[in-house]
VOLONU-957252 format. One line per 10 residues: their letters; for each residue x, y, z of C-alpha. Coordinates in steps of 0.1 Angstrom, whole numbers, plus 5000, padded with zeros to 4 digits. Each point is the difference from the previous one (the first is absolute). Example, Ala and Ser with C-alpha at 12.3 -4.5 7.8 and 13.67 -1.06 7.14 Angstrom:
AS	5123/4955/5078 ~ 5014/5034/4993
REM end
This chain:
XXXXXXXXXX	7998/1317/5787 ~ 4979/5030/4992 ~ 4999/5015/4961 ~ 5022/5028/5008 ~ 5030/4975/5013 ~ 4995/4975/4972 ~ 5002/5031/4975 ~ 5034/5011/5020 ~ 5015/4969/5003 ~ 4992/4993/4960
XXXXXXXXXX	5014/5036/4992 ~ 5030/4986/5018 ~ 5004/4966/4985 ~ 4993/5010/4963 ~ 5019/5035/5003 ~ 5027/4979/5011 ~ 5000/4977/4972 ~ 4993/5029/4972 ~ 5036/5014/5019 ~ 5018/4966/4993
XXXXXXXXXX	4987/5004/4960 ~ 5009/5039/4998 ~ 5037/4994/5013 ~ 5013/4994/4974 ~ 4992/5025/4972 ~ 5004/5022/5030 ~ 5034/4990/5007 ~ 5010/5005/4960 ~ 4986/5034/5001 ~ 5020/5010/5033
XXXXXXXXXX	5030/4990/4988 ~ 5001/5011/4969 ~ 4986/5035/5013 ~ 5025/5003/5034 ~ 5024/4970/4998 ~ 4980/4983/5033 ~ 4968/4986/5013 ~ 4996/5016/5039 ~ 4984/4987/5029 ~ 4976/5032/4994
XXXXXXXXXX	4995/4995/4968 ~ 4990/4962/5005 ~ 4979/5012/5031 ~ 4981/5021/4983 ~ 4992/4972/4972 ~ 4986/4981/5026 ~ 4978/5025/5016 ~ 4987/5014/4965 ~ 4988/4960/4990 ~ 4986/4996/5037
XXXXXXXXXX	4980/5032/4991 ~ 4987/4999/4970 ~ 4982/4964/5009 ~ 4986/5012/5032 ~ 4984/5031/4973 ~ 4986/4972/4977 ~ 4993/4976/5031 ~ 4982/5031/5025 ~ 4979/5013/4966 ~ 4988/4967/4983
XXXXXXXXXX	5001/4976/5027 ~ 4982/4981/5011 ~ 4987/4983/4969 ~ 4963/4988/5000 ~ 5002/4967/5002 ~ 4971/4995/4975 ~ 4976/5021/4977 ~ 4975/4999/5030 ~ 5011/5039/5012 ~ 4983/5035/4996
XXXXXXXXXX	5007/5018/4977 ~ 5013/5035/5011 ~ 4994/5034/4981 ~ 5026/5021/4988 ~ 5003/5033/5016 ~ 5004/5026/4975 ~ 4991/5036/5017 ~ 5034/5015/5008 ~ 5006/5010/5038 ~ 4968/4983/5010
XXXXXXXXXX	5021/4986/5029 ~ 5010/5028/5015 ~ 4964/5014/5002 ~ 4998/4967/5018 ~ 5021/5010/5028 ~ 4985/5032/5004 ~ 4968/4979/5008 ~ 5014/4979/5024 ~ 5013/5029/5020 ~ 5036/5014/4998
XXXXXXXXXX	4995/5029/5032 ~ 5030/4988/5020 ~ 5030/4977/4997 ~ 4982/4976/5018 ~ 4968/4999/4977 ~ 5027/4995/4972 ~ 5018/4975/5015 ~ 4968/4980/5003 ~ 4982/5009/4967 ~ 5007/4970/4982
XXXXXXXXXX	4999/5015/4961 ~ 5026/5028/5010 ~ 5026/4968/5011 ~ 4990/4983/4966 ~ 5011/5031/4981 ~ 5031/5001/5025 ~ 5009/4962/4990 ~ 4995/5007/4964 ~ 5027/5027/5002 ~ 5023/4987/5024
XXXXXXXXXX	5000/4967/4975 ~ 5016/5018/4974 ~ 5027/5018/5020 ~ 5024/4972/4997 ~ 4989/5001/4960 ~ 5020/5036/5000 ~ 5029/4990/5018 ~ 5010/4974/4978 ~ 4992/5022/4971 ~ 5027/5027/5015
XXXXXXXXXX	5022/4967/5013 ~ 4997/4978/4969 ~ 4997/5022/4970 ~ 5014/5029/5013 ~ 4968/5024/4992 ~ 4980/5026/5017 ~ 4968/5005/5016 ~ 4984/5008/4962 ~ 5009/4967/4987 ~ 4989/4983/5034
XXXXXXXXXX	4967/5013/4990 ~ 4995/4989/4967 ~ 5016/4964/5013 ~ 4979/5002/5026 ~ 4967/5008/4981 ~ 5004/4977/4973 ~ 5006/4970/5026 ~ 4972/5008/5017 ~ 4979/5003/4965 ~ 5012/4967/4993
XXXXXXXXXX	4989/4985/5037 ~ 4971/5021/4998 ~ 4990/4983/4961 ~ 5009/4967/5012 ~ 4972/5000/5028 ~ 4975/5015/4979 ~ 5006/4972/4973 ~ 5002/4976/5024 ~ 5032/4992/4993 ~ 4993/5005/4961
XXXXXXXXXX	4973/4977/4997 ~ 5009/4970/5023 ~ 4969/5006/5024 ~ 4969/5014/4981 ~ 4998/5033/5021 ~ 5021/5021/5021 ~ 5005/4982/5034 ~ 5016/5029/5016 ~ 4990/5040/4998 ~ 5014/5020/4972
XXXXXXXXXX	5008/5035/5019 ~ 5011/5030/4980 ~ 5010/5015/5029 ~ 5025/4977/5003 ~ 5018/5013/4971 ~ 5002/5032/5019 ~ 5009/4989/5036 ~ 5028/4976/4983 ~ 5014/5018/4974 ~ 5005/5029/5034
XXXXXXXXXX	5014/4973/5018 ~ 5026/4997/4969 ~ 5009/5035/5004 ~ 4996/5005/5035 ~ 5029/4969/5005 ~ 5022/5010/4971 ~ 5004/5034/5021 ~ 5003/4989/5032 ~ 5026/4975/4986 ~ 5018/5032/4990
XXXXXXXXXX	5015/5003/5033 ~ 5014/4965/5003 ~ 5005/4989/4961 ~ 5041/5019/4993 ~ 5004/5007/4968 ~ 5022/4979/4977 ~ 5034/5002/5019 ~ 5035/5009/4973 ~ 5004/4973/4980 ~ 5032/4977/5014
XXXXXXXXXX	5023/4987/4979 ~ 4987/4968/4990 ~ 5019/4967/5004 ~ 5027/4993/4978 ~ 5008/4956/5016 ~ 4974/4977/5012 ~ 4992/5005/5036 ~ 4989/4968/5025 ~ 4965/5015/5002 ~ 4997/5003/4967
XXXXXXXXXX	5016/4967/4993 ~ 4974/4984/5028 ~ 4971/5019/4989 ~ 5005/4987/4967 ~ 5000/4963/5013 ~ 4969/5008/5017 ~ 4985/5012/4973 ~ 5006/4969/4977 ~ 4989/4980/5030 ~ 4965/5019/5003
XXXXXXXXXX	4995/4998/4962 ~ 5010/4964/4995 ~ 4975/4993/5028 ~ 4974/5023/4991 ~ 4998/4984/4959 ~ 5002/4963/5016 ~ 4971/5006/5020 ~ 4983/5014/4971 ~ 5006/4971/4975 ~ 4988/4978/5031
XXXXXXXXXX	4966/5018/5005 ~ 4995/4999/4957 ~ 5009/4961/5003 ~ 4977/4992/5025 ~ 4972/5026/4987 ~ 5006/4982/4963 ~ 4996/4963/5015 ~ 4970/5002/5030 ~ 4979/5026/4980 ~ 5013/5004/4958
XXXXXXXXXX	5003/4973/4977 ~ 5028/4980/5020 ~ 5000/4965/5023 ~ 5000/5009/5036 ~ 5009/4961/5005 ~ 5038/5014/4984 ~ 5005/5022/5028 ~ 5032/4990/5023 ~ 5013/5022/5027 ~ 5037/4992/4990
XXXXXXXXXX	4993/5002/4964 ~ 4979/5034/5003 ~ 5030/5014/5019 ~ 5025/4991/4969 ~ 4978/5015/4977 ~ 4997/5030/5018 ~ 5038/5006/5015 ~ 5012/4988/4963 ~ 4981/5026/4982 ~ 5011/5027/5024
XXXXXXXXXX	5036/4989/4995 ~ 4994/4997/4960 ~ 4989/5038/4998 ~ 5030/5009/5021 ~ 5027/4977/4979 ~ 4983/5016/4965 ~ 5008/5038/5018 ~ 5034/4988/5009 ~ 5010/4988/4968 ~ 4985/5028/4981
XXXXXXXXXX	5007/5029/5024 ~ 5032/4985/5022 ~ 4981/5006/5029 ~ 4971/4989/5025 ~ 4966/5025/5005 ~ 5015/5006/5035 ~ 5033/5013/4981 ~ 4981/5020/4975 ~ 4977/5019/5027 ~ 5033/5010/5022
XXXXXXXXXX	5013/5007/4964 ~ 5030/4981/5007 ~ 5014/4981/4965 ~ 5028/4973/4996 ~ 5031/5001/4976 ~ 5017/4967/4992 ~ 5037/4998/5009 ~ 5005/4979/4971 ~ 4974/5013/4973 ~ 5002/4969/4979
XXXXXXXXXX	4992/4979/5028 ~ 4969/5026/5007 ~ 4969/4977/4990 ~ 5014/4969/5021 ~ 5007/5024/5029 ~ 4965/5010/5000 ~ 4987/4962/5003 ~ 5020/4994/5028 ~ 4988/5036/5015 ~ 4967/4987/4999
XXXXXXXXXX	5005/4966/5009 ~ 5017/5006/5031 ~ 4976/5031/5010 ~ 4965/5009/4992 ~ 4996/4964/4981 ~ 5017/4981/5036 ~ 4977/5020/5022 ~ 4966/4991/4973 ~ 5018/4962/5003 ~ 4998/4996/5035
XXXXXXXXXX	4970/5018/5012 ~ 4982/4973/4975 ~ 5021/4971/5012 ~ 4986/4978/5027 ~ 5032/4996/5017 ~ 5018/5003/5027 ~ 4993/5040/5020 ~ 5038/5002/5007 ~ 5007/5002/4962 ~ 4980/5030/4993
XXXXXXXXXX	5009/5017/5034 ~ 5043/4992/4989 ~ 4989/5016/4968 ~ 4989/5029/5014 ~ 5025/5008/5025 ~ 5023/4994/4974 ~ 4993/5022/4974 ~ 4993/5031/5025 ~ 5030/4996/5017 ~ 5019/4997/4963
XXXXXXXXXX	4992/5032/4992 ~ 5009/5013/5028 ~ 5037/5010/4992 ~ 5013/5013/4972 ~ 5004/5032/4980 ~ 4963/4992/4982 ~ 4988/4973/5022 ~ 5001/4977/4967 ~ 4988/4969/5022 ~ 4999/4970/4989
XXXXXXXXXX	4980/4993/4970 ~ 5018/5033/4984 ~ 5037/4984/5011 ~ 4993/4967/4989 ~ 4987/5013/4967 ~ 5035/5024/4994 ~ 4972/5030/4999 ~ 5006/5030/5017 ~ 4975/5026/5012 ~ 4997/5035/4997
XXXXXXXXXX	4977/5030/5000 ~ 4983/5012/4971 ~ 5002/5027/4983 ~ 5034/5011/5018 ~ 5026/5012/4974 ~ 5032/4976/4995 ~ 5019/5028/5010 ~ 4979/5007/5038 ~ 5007/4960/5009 ~ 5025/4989/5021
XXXX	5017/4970/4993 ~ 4993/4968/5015 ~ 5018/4979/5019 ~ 4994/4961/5009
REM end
């Protein structure tokens, strides 16, 4: 696989990964901003991670693999490039097409177009600050070569370009206008939602799935990090033991938001809150919440047992939340907790039934 294809493919991978750990405080700003997380709005999540690691992987990859490298100058004279191009010929299209620095300057812009999109996209700014963005990432990739990565390799391993301040930041602009003609502005406000959709009710679930699994495999990596290189035994280390440890702390963080807040992460982010039928009976409710929920799914994914369990599980507790004026589920009806959307006045909710 050439450089180029392993640089793509590890844009893709890591991108996609950065995606999976931006959901979620994505998903609490949408729907506390419109009310609902959209395809769109989810697509363009993914696309911004995926780009932003091919920038870092495309401008600092790949790393030497040892101090044995020469070290290269930095390049200071401002538009020293372009006289460059002039002096490999730029008569015709053709000589253009051919003259190697003239496509590097090309490159350098056209990798920052997709930097001014998202600017207009994301942040919902023009083509001024797409250029101040735009410039100060490219300062930052720019100081980062020239430092060799501030100071991990003794010298700069790759070219430090002023003129790549120039062609980026024009890339910046150059993509935050073009994206003029595609990027609508922000449509009328809707009325936001006054009961707990299925989306949002399944999003949410998602959501506390993602995060459970995402702090589990955290605690797992410290574990192991602590016992084959820190102060620990790496004779103590069991499979089935390493699992507990890491699926039980995920479910602890979740049971201490539960009892504190009433609700999972997943229910925070779609900003969806529960209200005990029975308020006496609220802190009890909440145990059972998470013991048939978030803490059964933490339970079972660490449990060596049998696949059906987990999979019945599952099912289970989609399909409960199917029905119902707020899709309650399971955990929520077996804990007498019902759900609905925050910040809604008493007065905008409809009553539930079931």
């Amino acid at each position: 696989m050439s450089q180029q294809a392993s640089n793509a493919f590890l844009a893709i991978l890591v991108g996609a990964f950065l995606a999976v750990l931006l959901i979620t405080p994505v998903a609490a700003v949408m729907y506390r901003r419109n009310g609902r997380l959209g395809l769109g709005a989810v697509l363009t999540l993914v696309a911004a991670a995926v780009y932003g690691v091919a920038l870092w992987t495309y401008t600092l990859l790949p790393l030497p693999s040892s101090n044995e490298f020469s070290c290269q100058p930095a390049q200071t004279t401002l538009f020293a490039s372009w006289a460059d191009v002039k002096e490999r010929g730029v008569g015709s299209l053709g000589q253009l097409a051919r003259n190697s620095m003239f496509m590097q300057v090309v490159l350098n812009v056209v990798l920052f177009v997709p930097f001014g999109f998202f600017v207009r996209r994301v942040l919902r700014r023009g083509f001024l600050v797409a250029g101040v963005l735009g410039f100060t990432t490219s300062l930052l990739i720019e100081t980062t070569q020239y430092t060799g990565v501030w100071g991990v390799f003794e010298c700069a391993y790759r070219l430090f370009d002023v003129d790549d301040l120039a062609t980026n930041t024009l890339g910046a602009v150059v993509g935050s206008l073009l994206s003029a003609f595609v990027v609508t502005k922000d449509p009328e406000r809707r009325p936001l939602p006054t009961h707990v959709s299925r989306g949002r009710r399944w999003t949410g679930m998602l959501l506390d799935a993602l995060v459970t699994s995402i702090v589990a495999v955290g605690v797992n990596i410290a574990w192991r990090w602590y016992h084959l290189y820190g102060p620990g035994d790496a004779a103590r280390l069991d499979d089935h033991l390493d699992a507990w440890i890491a699926w039980g702390a995920a479910g602890l963080l979740q049971l201490v938001v539960v009892l504190l807040a009433g609700r999972t992460i997943g229910e925070w982010a779609v900003a969806v809150r529960t209200r005990a039928r029975r308020p006496a009976l609220a802190l009890p409710g909440r145990v059972v919440k998470w013991a048939t929920g978030v803490g059964a799914f933490a339970a079972l994914t660490a449990w060596d047992g049998p696949g059906w369990a987990y999979v019945v599980f599952l099912v289970v507790t989609v399909v409960a939340a199917w029905s119902g004026r707020e899709h309650r589920g399971l955990s929520n009806t077996l804990g007498g907790l019902d759900l609905e959307v925050q910040g809604v006045p008493t007065s905008a909710r409809e009553p539930v039934r079931g």
